[in-house]
N, C-alpha and C positions, 0 to 999 in steps of 0.2 A: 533185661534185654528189651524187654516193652517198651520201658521209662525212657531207655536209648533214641530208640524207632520212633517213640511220642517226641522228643525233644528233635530228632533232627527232622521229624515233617515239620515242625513250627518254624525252625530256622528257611525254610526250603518255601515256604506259605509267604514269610516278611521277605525275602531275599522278592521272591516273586512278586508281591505287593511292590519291594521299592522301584522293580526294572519297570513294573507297570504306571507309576507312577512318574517316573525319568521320562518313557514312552511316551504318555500321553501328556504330559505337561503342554501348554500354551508355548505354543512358538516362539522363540527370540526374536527380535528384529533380525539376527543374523543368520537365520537359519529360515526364516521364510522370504521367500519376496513381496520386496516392498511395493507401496502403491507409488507408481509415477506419475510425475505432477510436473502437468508445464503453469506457466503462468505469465503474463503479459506483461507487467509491470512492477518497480520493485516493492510497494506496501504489497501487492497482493501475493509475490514472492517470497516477505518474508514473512508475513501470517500465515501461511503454509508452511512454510520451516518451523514454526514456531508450536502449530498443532502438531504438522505431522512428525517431529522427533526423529526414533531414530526408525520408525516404522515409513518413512515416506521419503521417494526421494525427488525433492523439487527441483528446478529449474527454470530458470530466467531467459525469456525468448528474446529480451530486448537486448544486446551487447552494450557493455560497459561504456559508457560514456555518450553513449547514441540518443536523442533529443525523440522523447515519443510519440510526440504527434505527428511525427515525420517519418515514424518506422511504418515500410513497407515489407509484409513475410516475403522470404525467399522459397521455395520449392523444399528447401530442406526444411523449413521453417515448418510449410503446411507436415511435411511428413514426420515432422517430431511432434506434432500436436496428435496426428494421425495415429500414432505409436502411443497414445499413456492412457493413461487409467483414469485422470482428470485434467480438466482443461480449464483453467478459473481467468476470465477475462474482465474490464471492468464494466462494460457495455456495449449498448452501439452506438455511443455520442465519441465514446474515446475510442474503439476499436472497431468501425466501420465494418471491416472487410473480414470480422471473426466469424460474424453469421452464415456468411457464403461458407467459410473451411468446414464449419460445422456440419453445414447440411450436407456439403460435397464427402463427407467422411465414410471411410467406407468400414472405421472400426467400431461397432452397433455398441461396444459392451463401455465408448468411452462415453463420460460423465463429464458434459458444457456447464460451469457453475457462471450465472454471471450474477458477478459481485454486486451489483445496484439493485438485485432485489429485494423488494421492502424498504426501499429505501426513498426517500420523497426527495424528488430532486428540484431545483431550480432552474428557472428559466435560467439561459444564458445572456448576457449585456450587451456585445457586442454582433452584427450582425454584417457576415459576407457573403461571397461565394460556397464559401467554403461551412459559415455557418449561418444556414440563414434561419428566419424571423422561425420561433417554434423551437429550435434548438435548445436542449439543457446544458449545461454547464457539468462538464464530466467530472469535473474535479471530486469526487465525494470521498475520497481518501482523507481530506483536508478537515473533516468533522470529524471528532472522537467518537463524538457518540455513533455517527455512520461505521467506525470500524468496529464499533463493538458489534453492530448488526453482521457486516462484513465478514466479521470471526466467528461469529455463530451460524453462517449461510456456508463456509467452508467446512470448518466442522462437520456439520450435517451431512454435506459431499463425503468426507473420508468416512464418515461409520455407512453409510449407504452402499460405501462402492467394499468395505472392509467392516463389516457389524461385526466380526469377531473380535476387534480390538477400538469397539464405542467407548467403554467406560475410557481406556486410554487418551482418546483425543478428546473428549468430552472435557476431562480433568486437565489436560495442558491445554485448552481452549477457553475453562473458567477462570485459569491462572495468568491467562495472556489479557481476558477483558478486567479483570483487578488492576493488574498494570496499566490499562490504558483509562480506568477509571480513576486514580491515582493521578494520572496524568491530565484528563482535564478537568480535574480539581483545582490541581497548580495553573493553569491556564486561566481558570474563573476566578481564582487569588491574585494570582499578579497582574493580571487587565481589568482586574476591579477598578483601581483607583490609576488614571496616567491622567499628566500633564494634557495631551495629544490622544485622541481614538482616531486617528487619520492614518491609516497604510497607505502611499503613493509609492506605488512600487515600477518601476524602470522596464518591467518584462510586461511576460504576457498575463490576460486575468486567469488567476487559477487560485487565487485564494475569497474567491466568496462565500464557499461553505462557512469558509473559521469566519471570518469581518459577520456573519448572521449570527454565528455561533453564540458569539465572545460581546458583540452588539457594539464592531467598529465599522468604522466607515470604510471604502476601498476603491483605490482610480488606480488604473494601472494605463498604460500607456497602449498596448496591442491587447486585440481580440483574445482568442479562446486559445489560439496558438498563434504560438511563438512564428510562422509564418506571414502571419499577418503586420504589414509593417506602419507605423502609425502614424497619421498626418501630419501634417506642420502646425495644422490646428489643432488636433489632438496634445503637443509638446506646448506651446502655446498656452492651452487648458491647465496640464499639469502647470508648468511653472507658474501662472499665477498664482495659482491653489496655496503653490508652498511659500511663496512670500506674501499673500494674505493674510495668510491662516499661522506665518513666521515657525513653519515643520521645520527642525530641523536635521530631520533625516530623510534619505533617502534609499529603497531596498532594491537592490539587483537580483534575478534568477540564478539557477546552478545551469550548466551545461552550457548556456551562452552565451553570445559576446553582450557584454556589460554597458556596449556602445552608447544605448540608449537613458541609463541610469546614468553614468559618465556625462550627458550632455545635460541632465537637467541640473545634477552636482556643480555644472560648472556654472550655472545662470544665473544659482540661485544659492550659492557656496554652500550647500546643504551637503551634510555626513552621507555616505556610501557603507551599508548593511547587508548583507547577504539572508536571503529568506528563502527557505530551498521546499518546491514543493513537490519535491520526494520520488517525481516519476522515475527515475533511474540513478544509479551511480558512476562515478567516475571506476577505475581501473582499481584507483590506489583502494577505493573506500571499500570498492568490494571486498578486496584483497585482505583489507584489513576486518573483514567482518561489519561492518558499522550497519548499525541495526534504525527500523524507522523510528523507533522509542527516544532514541540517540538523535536524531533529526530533529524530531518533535521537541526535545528539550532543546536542542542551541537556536530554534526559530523561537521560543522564548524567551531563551536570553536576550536574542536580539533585540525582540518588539520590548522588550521590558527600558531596554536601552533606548531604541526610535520612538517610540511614544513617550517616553520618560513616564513608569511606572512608580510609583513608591512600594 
């Protein structure tokens, strides 16, 4: 009867060990809630998807297909910012009017990441109203190596605002800078050796980080943004460039009208390429998932093709 009694407190001890264990296990993503994550733009929306898995639920402030240096928040805007747990912008050369939402916030516990820090930025080329002399060049999504800073200054946000689940984002944060180390490797491969180190690109400047990076040259037709509309002399400039120098490509923006790349194509019968620098996506691309990794590879394909690379 003893040996009974002994054998079923032991069953009664593991039974209880394993409820305590079931109990206290580490929370699923599904069963806790997640960190909410607005974000400004789409590289900084999808390196946020990317760390935060299935522990974080991000969001994209900018609407599909909407030109970013043109986005102005709306009221709902400020209050979805107002509303998360992180708020990851890329600064205040690209995003002016973050700093006021910030300070105006009345939610103490959210966490402002902005992306360009640690990061050594460049002056910017062009100078207006809108940017004048002193201004940097916001583009720093456009360097690899800046995103791999980028991914580790997010990172650091989610285990800060969420330390219970560091080792998590930590590991899908070393697995996302491999990839993008990966990635400009191929970059420093295939722009080793071209025909052409001349980008003349039809938009606005936004590719200076990569033309330092990569160690090309880069004339783009309009300022800092796409706003900015470029001279007759500016056009002028461009086109002799590309019959001097016999380019025989020329590279368009995403998101807008082509008008300008279109007119220099026609001067100088030079090829029309598309070279997309990542601030947003269209409807379809969202929809379709299409990732910046995904970007970053077909703007080499191109330059591999416009500069004629071997």
């Amino acid at each position: 009867m003893k040996k009974i009694i002994f054998i079923v407190g032991l069953l009664l001890i593991a039974v209880g060990g394993l409820y305590a264990a079931v109990r206290y296990k580490s929370p699923s993503p599904t069963s806790q809630k997640r960190l909410v994550v607005v974000t400004t733009i789409f590289p900084l929306y999808d390196f946020a998807k990317a760390i935060g898995g299935d522990y974080a639920e991000v969001s994209l402030l900018l609407p599909p297909g909407v030109e970013a240096h043109s986005f102005d928040p709306k009221p709902s805007d400020i209050a979805k910012i107002n509303s998360a747990g992180i708020f990851v912008y890329t600064g205040p050369f690209m995003e002016p009017w973050a700093e006021d939402i910030i300070r105006g916030a009345n939610n103490k516990s959210l966490k402002a990441v902005d992306a360009s820090a640690n990061i050594t930025l460049i002056p910017g080329v062009f100078h207006d109203e809108d940017e004048p002399v002193g201004a940097n060049d916001p583009h720093i999504w456009l360097d690899i190596a800046n995103d791999q800073q980028i991914v580790q200054t997010i990172a650091a946000a989610f285990s800060m605002q969420d330390p219970e689940n560091t080792a998590y984002y930590e590991a899908r944060a070393a697995a996302y800078q491999e990839s993008l180390k990966k990635l400009d490797l191929q970059y420093q491969t295939v722009l080793a050796n071209c025909v052409s180190r001349e980008i003349v690109y039809g938009g606005h400047y936004a590719f200076g980080y990569l033309a330092r990076r990569y160690n090309l040259e880069y004339l783009a037709a309009q300022g800092v943004s796409p706003d900015a509309e470029p001279t007759a002399q500016d056009l002028v400039n461009l086109v002799d460039q590309i019959k001097n120098n016999n380019i025989k490509y020329v590279f368009y923006e995403e998101l807008s009208s082509p008008k300008v790349a279109e007119t220099i194509a026609q001067e100088t019968g030079a090829k029309m390429l598309l070279l997309n620098a990542a601030h947003n996506l269209s409807r379809e691309d969202l929809a379709a998932n299409k990732t910046f990794l995904q970007i970053m590879e077909e703007n080499l394909n191109n330059l591999k093709t416009g500069l004629q690379c071997n």
